[in-house]
C-alpha positions as CSV (number, residue, x, y, z in Angstrom):
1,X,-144.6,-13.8,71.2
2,X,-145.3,-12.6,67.8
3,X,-142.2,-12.4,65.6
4,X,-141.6,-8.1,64.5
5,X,-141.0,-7.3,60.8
6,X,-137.2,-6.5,60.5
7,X,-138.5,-3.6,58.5
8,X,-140.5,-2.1,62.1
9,X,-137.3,-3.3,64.0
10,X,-135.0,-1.2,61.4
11,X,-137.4,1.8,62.0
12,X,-137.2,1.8,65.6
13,X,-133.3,1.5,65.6
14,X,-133.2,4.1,63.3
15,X,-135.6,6.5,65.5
16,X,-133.5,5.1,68.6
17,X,-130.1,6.2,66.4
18,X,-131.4,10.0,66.1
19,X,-132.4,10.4,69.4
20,X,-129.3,9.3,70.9
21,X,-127.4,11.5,68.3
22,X,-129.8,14.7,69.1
23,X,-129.1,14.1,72.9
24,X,-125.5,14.0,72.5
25,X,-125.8,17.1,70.0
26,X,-127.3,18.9,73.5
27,X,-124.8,18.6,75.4
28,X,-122.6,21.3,76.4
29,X,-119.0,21.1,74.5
30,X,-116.8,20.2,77.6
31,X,-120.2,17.2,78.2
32,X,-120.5,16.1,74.6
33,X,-116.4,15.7,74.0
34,X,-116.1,12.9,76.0
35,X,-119.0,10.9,74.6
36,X,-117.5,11.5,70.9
37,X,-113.7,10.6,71.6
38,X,-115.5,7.6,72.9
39,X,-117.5,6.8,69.9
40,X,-114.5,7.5,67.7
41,X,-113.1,5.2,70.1
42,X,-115.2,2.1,69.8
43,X,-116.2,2.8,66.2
44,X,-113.1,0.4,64.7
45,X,-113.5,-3.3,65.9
46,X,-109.3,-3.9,67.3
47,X,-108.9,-7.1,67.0
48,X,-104.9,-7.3,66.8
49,X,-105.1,-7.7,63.0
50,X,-103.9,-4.9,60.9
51,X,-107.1,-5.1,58.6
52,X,-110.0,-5.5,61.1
53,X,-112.7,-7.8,59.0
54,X,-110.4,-9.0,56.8
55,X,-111.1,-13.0,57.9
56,X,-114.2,-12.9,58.8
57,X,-115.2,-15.0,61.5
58,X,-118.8,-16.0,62.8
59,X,-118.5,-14.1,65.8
60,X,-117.6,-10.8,64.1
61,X,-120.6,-9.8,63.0
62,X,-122.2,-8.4,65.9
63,X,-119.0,-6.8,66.8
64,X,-119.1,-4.8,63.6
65,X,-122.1,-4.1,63.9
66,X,-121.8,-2.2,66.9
67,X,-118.9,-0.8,65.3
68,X,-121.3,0.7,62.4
69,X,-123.6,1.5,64.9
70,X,-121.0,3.5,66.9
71,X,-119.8,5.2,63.6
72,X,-123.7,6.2,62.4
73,X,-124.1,8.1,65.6
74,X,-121.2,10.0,65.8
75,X,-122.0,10.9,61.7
76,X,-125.5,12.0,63.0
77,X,-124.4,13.7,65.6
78,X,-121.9,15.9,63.7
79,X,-124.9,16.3,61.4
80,X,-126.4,18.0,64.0
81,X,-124.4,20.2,64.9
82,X,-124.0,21.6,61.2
83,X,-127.9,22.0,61.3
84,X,-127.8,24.1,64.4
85,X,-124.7,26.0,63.3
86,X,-126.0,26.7,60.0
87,X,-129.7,27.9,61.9
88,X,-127.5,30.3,64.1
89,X,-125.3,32.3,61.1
């Protein structure tokens, strides 16, 4: 298998971010509320500690990385919906 430029893999993750973000923004309100108290949910690793990421461990990173991830969409998704608010007024 032929190893992928991170910058191509950064692109598609980025294009992968906005579509899930646009999708989201679609949903009807009662639909969509759910999926953001979820990411606001999941977008702070809990770890017990009262600064998350404070001590670093080797196995952290990928958990804070989903909890960027997690944070990025909600962010984009909000974006959104100021677009389409600001198209309708």
């Amino acid at each position: 298998m032929t190893d992928t430029p991170l910058s191509i893999l950064e692109a598609r993750l980025e294009a992968q971010r906005r579509l899930l973000a646009r999708l989201v923004a679609a949903l009807e309100p009662g639909a969509r509320q759910p999926v953001m108290d979820w990411l606001d949910q999941h977008d702070t690793l809990r770890d017990g500690q009262e600064d998350p990421g404070a001590v670093p461990t080797d196995d952290m990173g990928a958990a804070l990385a989903v909890s960027e991830e997690f944070r990025l969409i909600a962010r984009l998704v909000g974006d959104r919906l100021h677009e389409v608010e600001q198209g309708e007024g």
